[in-house]
N, CA, C and O atoms as CSV, one atom per row, in Angstrom:
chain,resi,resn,atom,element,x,y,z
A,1,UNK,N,N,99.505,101.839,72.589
A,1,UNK,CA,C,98.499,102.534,73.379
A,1,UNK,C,C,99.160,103.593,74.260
A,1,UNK,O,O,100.183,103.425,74.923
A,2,UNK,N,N,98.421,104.720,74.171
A,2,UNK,CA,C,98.790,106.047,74.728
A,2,UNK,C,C,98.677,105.250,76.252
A,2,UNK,O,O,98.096,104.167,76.324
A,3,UNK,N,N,99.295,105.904,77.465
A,3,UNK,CA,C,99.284,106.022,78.510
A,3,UNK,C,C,98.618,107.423,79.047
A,3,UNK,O,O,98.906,108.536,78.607
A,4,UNK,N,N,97.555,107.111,80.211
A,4,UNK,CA,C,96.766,108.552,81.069
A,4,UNK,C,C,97.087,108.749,82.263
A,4,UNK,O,O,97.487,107.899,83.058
A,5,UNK,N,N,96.948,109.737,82.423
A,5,UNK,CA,C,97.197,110.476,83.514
A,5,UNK,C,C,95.704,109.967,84.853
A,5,UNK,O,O,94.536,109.762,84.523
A,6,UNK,N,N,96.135,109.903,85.967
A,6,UNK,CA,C,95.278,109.753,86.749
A,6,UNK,C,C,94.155,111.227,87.002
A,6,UNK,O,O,94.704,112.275,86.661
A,7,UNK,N,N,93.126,111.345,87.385
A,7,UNK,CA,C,92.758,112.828,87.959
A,7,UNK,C,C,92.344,112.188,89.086
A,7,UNK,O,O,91.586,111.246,89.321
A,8,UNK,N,N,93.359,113.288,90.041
A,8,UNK,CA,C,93.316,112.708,91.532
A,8,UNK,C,C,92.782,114.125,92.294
A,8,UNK,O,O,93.344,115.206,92.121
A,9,UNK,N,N,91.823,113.971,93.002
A,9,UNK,CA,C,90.917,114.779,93.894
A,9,UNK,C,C,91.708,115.137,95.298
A,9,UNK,O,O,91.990,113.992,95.652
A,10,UNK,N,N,91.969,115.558,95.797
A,10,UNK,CA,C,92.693,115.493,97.090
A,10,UNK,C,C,92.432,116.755,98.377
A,10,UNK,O,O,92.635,117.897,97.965
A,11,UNK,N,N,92.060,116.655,99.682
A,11,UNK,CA,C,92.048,117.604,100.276
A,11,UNK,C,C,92.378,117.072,101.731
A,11,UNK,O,O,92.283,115.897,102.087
A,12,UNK,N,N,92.829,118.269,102.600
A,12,UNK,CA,C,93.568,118.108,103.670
A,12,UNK,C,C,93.001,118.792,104.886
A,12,UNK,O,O,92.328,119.822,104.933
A,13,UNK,N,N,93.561,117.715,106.223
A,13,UNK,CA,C,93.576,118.533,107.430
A,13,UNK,C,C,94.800,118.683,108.111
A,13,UNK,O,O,95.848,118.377,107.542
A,14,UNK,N,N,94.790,119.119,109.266
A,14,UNK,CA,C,96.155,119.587,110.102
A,14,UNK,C,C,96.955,117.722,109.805
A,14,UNK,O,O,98.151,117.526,109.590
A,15,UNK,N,N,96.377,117.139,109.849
A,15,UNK,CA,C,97.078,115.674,110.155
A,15,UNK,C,C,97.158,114.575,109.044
A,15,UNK,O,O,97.638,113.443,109.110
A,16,UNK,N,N,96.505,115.276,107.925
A,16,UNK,CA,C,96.057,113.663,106.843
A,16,UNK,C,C,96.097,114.687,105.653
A,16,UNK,O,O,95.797,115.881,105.658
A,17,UNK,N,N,96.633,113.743,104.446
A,17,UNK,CA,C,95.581,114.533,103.390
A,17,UNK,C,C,95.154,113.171,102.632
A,17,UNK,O,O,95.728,112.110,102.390
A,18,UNK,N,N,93.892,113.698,102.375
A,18,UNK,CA,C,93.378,112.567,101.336
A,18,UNK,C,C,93.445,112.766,99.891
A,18,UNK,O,O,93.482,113.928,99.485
A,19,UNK,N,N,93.463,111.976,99.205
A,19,UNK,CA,C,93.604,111.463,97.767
A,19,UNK,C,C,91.965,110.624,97.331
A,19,UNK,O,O,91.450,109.778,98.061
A,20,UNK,N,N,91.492,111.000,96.285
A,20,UNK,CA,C,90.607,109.917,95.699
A,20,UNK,C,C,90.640,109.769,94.411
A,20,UNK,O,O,90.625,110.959,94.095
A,21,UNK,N,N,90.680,109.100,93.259
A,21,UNK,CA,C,90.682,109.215,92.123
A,21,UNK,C,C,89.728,108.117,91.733
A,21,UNK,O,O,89.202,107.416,92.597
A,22,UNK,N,N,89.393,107.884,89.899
A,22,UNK,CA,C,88.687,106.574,89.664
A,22,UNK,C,C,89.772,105.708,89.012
A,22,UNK,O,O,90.403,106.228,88.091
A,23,UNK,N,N,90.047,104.541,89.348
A,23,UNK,CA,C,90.969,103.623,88.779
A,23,UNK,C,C,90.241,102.154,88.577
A,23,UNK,O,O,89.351,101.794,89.349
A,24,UNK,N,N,90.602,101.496,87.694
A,24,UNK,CA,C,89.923,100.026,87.646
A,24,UNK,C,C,90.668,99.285,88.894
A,24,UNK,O,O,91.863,99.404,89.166
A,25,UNK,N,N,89.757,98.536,89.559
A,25,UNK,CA,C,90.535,97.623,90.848
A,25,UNK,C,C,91.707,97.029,90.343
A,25,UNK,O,O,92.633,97.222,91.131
A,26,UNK,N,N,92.098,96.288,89.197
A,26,UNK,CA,C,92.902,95.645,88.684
A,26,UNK,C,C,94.452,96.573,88.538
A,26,UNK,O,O,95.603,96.140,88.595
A,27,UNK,N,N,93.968,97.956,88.337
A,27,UNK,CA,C,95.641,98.454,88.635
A,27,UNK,C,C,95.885,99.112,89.723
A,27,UNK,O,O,96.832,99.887,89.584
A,28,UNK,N,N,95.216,99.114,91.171
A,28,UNK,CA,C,95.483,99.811,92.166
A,28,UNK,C,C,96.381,99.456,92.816
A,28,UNK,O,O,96.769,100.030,93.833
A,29,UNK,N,N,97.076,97.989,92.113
A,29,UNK,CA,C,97.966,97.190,93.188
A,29,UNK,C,C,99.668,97.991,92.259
A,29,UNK,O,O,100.884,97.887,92.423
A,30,UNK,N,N,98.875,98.633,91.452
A,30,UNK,CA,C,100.465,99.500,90.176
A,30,UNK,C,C,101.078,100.594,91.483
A,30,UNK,O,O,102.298,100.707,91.598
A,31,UNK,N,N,100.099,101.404,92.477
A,31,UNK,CA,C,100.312,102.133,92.985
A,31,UNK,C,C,101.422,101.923,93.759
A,31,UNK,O,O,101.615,100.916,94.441
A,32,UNK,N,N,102.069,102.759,93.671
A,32,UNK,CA,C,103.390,103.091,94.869
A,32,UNK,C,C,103.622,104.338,95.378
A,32,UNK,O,O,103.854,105.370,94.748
A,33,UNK,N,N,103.535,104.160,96.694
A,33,UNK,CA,C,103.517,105.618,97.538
A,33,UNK,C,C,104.460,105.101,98.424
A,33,UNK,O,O,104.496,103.959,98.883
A,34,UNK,N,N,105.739,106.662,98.769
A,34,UNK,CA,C,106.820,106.469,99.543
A,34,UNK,C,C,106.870,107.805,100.218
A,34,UNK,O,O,106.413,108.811,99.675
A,35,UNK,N,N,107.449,107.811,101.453
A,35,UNK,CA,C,107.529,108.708,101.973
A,35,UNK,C,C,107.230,110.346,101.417
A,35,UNK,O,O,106.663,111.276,101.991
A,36,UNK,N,N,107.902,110.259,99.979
A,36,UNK,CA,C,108.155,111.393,98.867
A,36,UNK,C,C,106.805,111.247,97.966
A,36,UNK,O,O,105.969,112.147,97.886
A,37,UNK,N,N,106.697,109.919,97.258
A,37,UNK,CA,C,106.633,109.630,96.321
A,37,UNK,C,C,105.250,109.584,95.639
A,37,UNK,O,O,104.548,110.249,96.402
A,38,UNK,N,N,104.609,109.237,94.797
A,38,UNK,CA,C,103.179,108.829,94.549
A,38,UNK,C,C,104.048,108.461,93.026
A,38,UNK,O,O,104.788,109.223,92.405
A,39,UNK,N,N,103.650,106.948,92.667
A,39,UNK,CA,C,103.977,106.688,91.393
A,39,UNK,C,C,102.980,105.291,91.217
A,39,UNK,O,O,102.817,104.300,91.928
A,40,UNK,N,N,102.207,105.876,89.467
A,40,UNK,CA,C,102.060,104.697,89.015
A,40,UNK,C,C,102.826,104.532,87.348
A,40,UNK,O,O,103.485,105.445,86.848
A,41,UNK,N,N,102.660,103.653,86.898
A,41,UNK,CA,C,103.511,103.348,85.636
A,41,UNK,C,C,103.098,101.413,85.370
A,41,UNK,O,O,103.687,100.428,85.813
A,42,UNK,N,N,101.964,101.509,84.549
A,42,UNK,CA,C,101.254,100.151,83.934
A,42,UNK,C,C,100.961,100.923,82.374
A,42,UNK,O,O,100.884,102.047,81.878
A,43,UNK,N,N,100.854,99.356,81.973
A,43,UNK,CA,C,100.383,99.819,80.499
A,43,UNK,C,C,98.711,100.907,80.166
A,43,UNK,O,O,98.201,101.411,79.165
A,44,UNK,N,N,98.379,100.841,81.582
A,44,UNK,CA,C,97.375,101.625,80.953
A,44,UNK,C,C,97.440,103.379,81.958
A,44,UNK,O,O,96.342,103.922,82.074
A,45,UNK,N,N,98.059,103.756,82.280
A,45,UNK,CA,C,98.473,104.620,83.316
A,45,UNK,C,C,99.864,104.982,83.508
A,45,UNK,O,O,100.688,104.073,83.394
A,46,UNK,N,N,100.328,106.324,83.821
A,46,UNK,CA,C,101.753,106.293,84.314
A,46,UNK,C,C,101.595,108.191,84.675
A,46,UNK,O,O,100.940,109.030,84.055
A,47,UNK,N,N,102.531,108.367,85.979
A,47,UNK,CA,C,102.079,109.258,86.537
A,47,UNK,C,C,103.179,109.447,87.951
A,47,UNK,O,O,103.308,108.377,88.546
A,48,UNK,N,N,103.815,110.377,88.445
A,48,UNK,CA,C,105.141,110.085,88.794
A,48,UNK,C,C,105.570,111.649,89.701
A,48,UNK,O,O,106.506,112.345,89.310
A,49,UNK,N,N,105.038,111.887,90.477
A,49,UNK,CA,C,104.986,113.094,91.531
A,49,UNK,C,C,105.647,112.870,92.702
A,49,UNK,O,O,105.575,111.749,93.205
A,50,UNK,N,N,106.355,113.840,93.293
A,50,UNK,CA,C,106.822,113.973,94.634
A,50,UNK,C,C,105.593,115.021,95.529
A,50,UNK,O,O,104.990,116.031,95.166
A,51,UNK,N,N,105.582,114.405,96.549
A,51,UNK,CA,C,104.677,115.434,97.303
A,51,UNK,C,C,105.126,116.613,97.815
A,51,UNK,O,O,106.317,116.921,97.776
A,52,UNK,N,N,104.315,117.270,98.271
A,52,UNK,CA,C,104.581,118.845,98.709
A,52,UNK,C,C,105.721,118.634,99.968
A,52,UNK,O,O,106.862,119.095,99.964
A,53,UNK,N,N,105.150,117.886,100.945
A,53,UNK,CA,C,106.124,117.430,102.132
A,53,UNK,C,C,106.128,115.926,102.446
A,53,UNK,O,O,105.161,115.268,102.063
A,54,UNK,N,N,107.104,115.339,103.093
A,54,UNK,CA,C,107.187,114.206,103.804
A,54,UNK,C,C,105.861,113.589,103.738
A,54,UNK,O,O,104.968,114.351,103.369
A,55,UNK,N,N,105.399,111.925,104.113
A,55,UNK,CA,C,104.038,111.314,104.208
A,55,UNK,C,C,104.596,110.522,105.420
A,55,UNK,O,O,105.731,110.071,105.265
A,56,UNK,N,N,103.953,110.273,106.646
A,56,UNK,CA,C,104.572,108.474,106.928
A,56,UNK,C,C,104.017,107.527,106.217
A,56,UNK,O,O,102.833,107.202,106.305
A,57,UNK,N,N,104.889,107.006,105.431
A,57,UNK,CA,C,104.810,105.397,104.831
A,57,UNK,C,C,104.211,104.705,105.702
A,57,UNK,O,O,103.333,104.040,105.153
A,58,UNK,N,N,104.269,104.494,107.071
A,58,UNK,CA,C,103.488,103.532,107.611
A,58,UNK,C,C,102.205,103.576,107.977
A,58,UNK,O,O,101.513,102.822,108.662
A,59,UNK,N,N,102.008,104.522,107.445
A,59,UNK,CA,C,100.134,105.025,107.866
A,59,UNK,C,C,99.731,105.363,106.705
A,59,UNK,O,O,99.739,106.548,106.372
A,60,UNK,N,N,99.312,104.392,105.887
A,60,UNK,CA,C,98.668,104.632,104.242
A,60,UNK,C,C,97.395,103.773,104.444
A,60,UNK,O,O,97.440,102.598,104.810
A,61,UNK,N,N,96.040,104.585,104.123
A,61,UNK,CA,C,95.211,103.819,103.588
A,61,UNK,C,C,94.461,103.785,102.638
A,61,UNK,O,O,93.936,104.817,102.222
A,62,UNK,N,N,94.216,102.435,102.009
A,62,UNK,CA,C,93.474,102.694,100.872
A,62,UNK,C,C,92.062,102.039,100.858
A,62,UNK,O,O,91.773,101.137,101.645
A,63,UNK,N,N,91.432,102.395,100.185
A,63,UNK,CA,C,89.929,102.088,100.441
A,63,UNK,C,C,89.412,101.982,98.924
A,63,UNK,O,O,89.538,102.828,98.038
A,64,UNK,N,N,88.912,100.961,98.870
A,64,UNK,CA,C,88.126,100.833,96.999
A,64,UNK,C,C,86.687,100.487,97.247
A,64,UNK,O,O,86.278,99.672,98.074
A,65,UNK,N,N,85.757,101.438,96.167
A,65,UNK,CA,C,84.622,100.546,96.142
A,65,UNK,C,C,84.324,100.972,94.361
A,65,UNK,O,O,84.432,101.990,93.677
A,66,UNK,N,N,83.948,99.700,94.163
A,66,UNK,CA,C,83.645,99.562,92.394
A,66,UNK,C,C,85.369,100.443,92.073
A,66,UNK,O,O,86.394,100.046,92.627
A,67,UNK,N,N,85.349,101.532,91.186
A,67,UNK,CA,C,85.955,101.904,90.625
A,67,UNK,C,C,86.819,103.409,91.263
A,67,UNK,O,O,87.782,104.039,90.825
A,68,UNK,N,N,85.885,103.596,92.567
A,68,UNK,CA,C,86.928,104.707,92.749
A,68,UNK,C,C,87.439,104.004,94.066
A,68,UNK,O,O,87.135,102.963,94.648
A,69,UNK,N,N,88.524,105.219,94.328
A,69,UNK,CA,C,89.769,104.794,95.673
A,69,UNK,C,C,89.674,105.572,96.382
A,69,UNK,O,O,89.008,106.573,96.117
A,70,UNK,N,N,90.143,105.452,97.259
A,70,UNK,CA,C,90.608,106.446,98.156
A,70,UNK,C,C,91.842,106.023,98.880
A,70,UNK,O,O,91.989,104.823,99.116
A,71,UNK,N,N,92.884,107.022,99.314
A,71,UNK,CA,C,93.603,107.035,99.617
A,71,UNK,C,C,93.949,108.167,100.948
A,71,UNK,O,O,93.788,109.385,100.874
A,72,UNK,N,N,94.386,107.516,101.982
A,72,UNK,CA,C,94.184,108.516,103.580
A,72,UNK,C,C,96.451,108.354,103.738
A,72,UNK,O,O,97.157,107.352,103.853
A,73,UNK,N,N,96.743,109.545,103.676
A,73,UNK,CA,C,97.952,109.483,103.990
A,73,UNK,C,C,98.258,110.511,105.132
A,73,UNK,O,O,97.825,111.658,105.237
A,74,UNK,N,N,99.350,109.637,106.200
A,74,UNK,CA,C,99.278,111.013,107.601
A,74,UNK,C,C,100.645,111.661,107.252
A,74,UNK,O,O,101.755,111.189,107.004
A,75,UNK,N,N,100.291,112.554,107.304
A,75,UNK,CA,C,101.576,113.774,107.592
A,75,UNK,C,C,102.836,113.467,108.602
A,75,UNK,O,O,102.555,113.006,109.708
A,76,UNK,N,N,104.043,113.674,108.309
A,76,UNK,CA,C,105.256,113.268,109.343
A,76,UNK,C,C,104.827,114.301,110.149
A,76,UNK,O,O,104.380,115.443,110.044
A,77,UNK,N,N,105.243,113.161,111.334
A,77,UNK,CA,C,104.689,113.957,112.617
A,77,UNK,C,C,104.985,115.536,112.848
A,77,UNK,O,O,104.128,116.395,113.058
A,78,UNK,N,N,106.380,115.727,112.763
A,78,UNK,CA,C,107.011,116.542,112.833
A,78,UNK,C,C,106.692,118.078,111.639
A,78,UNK,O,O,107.094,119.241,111.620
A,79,UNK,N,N,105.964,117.422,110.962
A,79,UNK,CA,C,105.605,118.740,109.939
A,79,UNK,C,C,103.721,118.832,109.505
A,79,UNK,O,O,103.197,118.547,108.428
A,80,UNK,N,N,103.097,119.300,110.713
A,80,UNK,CA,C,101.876,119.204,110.323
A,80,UNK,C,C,101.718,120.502,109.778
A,80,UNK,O,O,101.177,121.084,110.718
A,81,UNK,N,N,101.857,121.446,108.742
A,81,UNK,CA,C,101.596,122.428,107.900
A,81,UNK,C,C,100.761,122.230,106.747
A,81,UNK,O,O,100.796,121.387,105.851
A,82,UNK,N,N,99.999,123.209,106.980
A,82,UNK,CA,C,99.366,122.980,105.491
A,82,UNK,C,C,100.098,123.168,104.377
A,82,UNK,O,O,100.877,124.079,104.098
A,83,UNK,N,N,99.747,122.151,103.728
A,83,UNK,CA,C,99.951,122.115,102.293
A,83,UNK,C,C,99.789,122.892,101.298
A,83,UNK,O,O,98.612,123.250,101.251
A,84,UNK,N,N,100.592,123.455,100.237
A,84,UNK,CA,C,99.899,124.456,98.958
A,84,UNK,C,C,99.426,123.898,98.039
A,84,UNK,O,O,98.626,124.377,97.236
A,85,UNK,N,N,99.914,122.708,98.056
A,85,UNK,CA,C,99.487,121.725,96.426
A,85,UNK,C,C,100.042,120.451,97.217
A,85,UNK,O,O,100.789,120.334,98.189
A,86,UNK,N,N,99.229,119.365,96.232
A,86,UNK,CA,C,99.638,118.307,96.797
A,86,UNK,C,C,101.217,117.580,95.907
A,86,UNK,O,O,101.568,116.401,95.866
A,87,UNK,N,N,101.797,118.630,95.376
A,87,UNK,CA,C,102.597,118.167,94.389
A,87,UNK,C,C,103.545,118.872,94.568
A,87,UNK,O,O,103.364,120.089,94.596
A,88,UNK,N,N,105.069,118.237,94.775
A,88,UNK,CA,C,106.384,119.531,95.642
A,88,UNK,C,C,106.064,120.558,94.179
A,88,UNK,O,O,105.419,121.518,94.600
A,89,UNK,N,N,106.232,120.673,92.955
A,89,UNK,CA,C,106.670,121.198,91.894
A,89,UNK,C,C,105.372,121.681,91.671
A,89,UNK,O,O,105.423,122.675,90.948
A,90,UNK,N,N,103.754,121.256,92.136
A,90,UNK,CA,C,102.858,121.892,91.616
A,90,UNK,C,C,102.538,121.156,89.925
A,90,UNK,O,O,101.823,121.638,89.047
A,91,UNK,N,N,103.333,119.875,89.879
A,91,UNK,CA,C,102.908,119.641,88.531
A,91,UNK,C,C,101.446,119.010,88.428
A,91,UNK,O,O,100.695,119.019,89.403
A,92,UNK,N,N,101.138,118.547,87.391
A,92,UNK,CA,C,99.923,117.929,87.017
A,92,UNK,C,C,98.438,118.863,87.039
A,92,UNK,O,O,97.272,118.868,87.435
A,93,UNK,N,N,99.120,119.367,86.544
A,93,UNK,CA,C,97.710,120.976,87.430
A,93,UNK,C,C,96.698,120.305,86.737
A,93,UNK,O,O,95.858,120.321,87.636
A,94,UNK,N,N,96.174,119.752,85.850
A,94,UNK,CA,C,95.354,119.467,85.172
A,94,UNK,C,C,94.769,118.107,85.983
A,94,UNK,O,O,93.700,117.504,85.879
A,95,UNK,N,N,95.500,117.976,86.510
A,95,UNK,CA,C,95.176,116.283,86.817
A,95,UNK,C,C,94.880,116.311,88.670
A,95,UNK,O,O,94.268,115.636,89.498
A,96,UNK,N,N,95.613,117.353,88.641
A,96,UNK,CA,C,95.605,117.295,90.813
A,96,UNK,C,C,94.572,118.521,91.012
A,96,UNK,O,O,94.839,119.713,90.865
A,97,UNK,N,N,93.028,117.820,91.471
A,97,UNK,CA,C,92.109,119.126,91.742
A,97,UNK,C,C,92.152,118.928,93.327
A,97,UNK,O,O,92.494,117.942,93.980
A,98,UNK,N,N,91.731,120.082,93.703
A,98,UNK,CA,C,91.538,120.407,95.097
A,98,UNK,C,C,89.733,119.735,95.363
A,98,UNK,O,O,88.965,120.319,94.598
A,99,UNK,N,N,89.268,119.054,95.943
A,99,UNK,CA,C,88.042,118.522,96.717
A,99,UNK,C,C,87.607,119.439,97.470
A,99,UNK,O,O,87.887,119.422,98.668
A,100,UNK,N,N,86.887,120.360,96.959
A,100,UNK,CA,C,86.657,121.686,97.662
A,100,UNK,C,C,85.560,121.289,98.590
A,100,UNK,O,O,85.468,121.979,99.605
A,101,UNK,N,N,84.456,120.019,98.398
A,101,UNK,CA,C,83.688,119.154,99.180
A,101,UNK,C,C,83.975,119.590,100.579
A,101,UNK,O,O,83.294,120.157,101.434
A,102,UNK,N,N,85.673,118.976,100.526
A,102,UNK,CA,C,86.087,118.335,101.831
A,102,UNK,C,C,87.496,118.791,102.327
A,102,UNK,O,O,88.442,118.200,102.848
A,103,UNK,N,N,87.218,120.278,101.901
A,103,UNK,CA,C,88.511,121.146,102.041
A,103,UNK,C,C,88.107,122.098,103.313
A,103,UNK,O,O,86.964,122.507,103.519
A,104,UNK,N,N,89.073,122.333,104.004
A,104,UNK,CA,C,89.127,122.637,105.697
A,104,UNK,C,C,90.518,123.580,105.577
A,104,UNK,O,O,91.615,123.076,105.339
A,105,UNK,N,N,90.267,125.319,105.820
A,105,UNK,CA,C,91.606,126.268,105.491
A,105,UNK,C,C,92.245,125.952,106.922
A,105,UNK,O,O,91.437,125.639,107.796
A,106,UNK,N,N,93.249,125.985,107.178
A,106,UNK,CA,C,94.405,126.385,108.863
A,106,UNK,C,C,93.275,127.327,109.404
A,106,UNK,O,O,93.105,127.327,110.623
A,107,UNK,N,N,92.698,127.914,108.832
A,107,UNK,CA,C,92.145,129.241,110.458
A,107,UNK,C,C,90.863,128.329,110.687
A,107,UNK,O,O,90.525,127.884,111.784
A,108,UNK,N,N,90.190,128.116,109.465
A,108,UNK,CA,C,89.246,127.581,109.788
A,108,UNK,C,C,89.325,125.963,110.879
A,108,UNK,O,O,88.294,125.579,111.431
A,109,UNK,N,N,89.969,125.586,110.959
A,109,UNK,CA,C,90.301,124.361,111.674
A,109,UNK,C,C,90.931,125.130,112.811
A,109,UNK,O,O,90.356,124.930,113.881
A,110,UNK,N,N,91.667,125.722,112.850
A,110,UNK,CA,C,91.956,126.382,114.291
A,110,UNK,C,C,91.042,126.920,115.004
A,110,UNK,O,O,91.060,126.975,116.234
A,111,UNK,N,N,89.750,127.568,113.918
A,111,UNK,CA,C,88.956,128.360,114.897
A,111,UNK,C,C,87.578,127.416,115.675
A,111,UNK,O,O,86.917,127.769,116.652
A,112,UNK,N,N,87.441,126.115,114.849
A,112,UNK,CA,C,86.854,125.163,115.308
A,112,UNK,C,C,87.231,124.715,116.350
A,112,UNK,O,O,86.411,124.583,117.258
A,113,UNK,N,N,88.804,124.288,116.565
A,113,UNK,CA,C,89.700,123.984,118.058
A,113,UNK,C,C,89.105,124.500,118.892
A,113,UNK,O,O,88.274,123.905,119.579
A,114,UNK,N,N,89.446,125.907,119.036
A,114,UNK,CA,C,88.975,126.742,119.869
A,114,UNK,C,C,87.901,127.350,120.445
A,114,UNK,O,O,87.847,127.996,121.491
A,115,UNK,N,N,86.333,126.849,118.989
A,115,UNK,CA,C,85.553,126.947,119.611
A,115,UNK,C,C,85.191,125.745,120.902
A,115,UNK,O,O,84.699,125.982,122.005
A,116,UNK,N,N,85.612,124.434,120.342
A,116,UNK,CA,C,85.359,123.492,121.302
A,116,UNK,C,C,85.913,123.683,122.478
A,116,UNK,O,O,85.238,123.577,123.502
A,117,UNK,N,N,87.202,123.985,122.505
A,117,UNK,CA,C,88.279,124.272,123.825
A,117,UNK,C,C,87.474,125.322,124.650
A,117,UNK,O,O,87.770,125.438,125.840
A,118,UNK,N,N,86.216,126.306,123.985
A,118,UNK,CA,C,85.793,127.817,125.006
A,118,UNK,C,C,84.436,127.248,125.522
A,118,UNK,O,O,83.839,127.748,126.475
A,119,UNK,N,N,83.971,126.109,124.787
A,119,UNK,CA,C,82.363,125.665,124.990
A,119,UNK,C,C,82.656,125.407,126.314
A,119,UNK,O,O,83.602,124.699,126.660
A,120,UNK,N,N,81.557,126.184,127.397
A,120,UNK,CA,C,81.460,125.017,128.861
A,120,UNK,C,C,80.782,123.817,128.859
A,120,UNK,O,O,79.610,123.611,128.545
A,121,UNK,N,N,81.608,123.062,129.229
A,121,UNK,CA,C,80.537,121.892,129.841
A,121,UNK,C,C,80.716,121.234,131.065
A,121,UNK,O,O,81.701,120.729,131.604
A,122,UNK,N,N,79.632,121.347,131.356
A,122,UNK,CA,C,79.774,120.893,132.438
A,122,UNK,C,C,78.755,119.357,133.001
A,122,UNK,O,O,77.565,119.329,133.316
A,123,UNK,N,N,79.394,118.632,132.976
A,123,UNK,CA,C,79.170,116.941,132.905
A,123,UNK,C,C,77.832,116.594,133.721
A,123,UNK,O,O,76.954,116.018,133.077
A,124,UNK,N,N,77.641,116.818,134.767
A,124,UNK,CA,C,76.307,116.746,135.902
A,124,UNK,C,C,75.178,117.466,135.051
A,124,UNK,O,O,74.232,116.770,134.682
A,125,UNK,N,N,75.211,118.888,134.692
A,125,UNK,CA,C,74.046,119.001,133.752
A,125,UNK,C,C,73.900,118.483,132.683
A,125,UNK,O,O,72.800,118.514,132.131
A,126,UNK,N,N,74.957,117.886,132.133
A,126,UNK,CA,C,74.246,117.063,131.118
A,126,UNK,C,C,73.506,115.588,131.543
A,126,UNK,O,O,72.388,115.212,131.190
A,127,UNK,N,N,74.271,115.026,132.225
A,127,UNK,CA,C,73.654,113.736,132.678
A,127,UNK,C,C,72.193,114.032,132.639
A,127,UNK,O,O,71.295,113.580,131.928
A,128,UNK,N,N,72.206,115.402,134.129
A,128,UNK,CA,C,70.770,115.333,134.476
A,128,UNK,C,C,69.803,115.691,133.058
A,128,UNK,O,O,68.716,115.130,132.921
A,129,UNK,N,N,70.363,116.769,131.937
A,129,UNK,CA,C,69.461,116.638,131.126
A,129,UNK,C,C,68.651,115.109,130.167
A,129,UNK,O,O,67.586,114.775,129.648
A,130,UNK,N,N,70.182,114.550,130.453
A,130,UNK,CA,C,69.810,113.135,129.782
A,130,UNK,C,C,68.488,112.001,130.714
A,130,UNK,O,O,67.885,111.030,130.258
A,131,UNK,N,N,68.414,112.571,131.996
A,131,UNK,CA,C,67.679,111.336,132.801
A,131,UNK,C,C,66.523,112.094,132.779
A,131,UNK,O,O,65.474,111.470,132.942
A,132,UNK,N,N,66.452,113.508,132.588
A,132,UNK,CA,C,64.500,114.389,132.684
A,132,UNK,C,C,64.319,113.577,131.226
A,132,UNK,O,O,63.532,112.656,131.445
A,133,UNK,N,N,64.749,113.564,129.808
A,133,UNK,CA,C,64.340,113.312,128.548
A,133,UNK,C,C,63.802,111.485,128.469
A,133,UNK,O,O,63.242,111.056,127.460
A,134,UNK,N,N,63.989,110.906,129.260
A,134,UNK,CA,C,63.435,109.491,129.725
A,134,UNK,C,C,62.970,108.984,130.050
A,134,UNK,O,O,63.237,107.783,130.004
């Protein structure tokens, strides 16, 4: 039996990028993710990428329901840059799509920052709006 390739969905913010693909529950435990790394390799799957940059290993999550996953990995602290691909070499082009869903560019996330950082608020008028609506 041929071995497949995963198709893994993936999109990012300043701090995380996510991963989702569909896998049967029974081989999600094949997965191995390392600082570098993303590897699976079972008889029914095999698939073997370095990432674009660093991950922390200690902040991996995974999430299953029925058949698809998800996967939340944080960026080393020290290098929150966006990403070009989720793959150092850019391989798997066929297999690594961008989640355009839930895709967020650097300006665009910066310019969100900043709109929040320019909004006034000011705490007493809101209260009071909250106690006239009651």
């Amino acid at each position: 039996m041929n071995n497949k390739y995963l198709t893994i969905f993936w999109h990012q913010n300043k701090e995380y990028v996510s991963l989702e693909t569909f896998i049967e529950k029974e081989y999600i435990k094949d997965i191995k993710i390392t600082n570098e790394l993303f590897e699976i390799n079972n008889e029914k799957y095999t698939m073997t990428f370095n990432f674009f940059n660093e991950i922390n290993q200690e902040n991996i999550e995974f999430n299953s329901m029925d058949n698809k996953l998800k996967i939340k990995l944080e960026k080393k602290q020290n290098n929150y840059e966006y990403w070009n691909y989720l793959s150092k070499n850019n391989e798997f082009k066929n297999q690594i799509k961008v989640n355009w869903n839930f895709w967020k560019d650097e300006d665009e996330e910066e310019d969100n920052q900043q709109e929040m950082e320019n909004m006034p608020f000011n705490m007493e008028e809101m209260m009071a709006s909250m106690q006239n609506n009651t």
